[in-house]
C-alpha positions as CSV (number, residue, x, y, z in Angstrom):
1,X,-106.5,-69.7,-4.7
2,X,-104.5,-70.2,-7.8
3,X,-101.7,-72.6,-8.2
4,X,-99.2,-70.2,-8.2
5,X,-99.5,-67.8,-5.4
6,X,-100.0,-71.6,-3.2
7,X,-96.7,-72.3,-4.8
8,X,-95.5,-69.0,-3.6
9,X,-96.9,-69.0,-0.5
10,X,-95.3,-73.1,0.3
11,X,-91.8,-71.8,-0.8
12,X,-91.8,-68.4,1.7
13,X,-93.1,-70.6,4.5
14,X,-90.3,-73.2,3.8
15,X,-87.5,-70.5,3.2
16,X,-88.8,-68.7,6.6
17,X,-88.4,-71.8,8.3
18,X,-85.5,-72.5,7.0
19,X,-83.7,-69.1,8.0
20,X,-85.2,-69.0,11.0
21,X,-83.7,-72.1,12.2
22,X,-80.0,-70.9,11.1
23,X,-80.7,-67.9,13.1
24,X,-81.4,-70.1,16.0
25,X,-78.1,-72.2,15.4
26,X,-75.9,-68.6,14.8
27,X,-77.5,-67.4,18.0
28,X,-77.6,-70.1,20.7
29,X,-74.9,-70.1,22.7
30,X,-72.1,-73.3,22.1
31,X,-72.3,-75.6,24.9
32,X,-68.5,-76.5,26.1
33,X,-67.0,-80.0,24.9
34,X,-64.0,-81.2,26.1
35,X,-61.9,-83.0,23.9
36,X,-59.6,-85.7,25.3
37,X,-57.2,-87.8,23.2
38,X,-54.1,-89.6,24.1
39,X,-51.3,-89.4,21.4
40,X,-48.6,-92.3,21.2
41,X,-44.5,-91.6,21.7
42,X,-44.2,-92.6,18.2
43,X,-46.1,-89.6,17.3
44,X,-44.6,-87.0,19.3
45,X,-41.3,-87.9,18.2
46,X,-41.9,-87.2,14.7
């Protein structure tokens, strides 16, 4: 196999992997968080 259809071959494997993994991250659902912090009198005050 020549060098450059290995080459080829590494970089389609890589970029498949690669876009298949932000598919996975644009379609799994968000898992909820909830955020909880406690602000001073100072700063609500202005």
């Amino acid at each position: 196999m020549p060098d450059s259809l290995r080459y080829l071959i590494i970089l389609a494997v890589l970029g498949g992997i690669v876009y298949g993994g932000a598919w996975w991250l644009a379609k799994s659902p968000p898992g909820p968080v909830e955020i909880e912090k406690s602000i001073s009198n100072d700063r609500l005050r202005g």
